[in-house]
VOPAGU-2260 file (C-alpha; in pm, 1 decimal, decimal comma):
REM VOPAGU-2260
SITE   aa  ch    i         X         Y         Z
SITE  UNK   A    0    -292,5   -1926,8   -3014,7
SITE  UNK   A    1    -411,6   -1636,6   -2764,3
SITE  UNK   A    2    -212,2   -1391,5   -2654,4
SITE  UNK   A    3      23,9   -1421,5   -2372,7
SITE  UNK   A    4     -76,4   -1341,0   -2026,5
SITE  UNK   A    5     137,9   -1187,1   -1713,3
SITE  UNK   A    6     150,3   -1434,5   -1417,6
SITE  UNK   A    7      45,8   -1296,2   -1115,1
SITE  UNK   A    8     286,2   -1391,5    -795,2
SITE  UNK   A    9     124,3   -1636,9    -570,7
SITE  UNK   A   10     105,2   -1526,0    -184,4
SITE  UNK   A   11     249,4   -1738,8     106,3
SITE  UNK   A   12     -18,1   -1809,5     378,6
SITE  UNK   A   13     195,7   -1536,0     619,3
SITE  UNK   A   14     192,6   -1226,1     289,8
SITE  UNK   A   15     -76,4   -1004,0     290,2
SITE  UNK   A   16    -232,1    -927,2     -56,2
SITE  UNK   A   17    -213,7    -616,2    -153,6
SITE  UNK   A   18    -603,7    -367,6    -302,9
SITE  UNK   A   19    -705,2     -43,1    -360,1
SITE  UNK   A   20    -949,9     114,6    -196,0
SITE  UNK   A   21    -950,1     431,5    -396,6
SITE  UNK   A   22    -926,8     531,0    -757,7
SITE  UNK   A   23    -681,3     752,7    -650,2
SITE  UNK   A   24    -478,7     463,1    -538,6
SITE  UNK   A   25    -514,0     268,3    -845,9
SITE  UNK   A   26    -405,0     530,2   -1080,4
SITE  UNK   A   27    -146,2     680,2    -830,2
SITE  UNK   A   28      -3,8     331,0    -817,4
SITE  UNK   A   29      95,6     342,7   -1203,0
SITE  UNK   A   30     224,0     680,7   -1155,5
SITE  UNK   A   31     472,7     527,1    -879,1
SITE  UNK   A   32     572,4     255,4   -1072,7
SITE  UNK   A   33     636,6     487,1   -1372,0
SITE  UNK   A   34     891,1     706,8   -1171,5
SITE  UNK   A   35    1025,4     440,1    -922,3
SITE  UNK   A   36     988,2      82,0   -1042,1
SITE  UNK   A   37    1229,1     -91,0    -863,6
SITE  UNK   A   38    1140,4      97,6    -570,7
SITE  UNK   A   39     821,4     -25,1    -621,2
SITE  UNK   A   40     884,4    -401,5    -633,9
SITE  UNK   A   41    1055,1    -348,3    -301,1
SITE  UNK   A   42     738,4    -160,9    -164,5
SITE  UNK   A   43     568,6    -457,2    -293,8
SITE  UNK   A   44     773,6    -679,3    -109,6
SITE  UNK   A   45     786,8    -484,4     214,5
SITE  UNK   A   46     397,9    -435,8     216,9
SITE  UNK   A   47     313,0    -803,1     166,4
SITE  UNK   A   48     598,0    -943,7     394,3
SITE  UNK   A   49     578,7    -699,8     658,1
SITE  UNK   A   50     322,5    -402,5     630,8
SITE  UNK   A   51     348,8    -275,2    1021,0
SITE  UNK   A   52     692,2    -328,1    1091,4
SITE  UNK   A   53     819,7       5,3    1144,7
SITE  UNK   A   54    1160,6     185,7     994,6
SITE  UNK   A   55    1295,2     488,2     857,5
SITE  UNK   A   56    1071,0     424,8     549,6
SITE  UNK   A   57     757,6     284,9     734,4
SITE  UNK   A   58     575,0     449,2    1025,5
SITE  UNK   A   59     223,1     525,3    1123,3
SITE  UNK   A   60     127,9     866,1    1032,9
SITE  UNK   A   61      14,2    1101,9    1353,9
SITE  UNK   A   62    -187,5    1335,9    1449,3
SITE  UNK   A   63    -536,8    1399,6    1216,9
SITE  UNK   A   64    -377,9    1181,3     975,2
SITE  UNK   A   65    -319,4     881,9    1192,7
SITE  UNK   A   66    -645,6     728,6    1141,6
SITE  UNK   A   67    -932,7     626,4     866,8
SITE  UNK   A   68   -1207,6     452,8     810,4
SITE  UNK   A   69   -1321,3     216,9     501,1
SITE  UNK   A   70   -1607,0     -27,3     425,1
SITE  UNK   A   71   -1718,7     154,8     820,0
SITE  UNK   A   72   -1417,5      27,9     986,6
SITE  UNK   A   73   -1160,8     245,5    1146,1
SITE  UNK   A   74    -803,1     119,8    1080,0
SITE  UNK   A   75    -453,6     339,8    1167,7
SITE  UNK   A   76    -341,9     475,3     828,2
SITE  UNK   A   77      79,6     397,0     738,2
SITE  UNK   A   78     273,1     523,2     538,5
SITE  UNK   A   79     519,0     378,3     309,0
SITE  UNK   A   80     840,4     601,0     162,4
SITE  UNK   A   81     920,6     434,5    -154,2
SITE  UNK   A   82    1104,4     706,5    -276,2
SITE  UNK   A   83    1258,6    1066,4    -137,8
SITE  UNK   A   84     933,2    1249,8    -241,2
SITE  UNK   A   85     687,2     920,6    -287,3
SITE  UNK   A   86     496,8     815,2     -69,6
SITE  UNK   A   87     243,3     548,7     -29,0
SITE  UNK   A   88     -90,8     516,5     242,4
SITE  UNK   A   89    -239,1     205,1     337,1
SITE  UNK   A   90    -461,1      18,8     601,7
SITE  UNK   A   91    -363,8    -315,3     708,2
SITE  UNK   A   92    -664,9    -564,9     792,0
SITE  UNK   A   93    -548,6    -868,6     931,4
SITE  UNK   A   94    -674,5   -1183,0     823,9
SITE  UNK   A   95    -952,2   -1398,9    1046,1
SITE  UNK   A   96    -786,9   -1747,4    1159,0
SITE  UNK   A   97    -787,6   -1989,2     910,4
SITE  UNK   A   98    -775,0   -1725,7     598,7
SITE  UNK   A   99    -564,9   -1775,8     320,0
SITE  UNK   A  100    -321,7   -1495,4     357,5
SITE  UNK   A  101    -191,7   -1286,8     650,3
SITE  UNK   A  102    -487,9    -993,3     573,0
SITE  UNK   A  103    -509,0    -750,6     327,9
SITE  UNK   A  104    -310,1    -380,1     271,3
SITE  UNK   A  105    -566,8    -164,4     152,1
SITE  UNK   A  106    -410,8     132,3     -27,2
SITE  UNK   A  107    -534,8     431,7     -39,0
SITE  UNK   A  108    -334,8     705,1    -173,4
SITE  UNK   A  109     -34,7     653,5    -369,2
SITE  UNK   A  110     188,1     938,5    -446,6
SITE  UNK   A  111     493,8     987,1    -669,4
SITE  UNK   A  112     525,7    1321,1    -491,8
SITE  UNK   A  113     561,3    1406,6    -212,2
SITE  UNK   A  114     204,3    1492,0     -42,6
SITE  UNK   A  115     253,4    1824,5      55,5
SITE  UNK   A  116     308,0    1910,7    -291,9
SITE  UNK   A  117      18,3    1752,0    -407,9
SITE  UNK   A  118    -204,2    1905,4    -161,2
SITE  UNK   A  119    -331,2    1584,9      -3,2
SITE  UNK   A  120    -669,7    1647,4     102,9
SITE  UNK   A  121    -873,4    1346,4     310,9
């Protein structure tokens, strides 16, 4: 018999799937989920449901930091408050008609601190 395997959750056509874009992002993301797990299945929900719908928690960031580019595409850069000091940032690139899923959240820095203590550097 093989060993058992984790089911990954199946996306509605509206949720947006969720990548890294970074290395950063990938390892951060284990980091976050370390310190804040259930904080983190509720960033997971929030970012696949509803990525750009602003609150208290979720908000574009301004200024220098507002915008970024990946893969030569500039995209406005949110940022997700998971926690009081963690903090994750993301691009959201909608989906073309007819796609499976709403578009993709590309993260790109996730941070169980909060950034100006890590000395987040772009």
């Amino acid at each position: 018999m093989s060993r058992a395997q984790d089911v990954p959750r199946p996306l509605k056509r509206s949720e947006y799937s969720l990548e890294f874009i970074t290395s950063q992002a990938r390892k951060g993301w284990v980091d976050c989920v370390a310190v804040a797990r259930n904080a983190m299945a509720d960033a997971w929900d929030t970012l696949t449901r509803e990525p750009e719908r602003q609150s208290p928690r979720l908000y574009p960031l301004r200024a220098e930091l507002r915008y970024g580019t990946y893969a030569g595409r500039t995209y406005e850069r949110y940022q997700y408050k998971f926690s009081d000091g963690g903090r994750l940032w993301y691009f959201v690139d909608p989906a073309p008609k007819g796609s499976r899923s709403a578009g993709r959240v590309l993260l790109e820095r996730c941070m169980p601190g909060h950034p100006k203590r890590n000395r987040v550097v772009l």
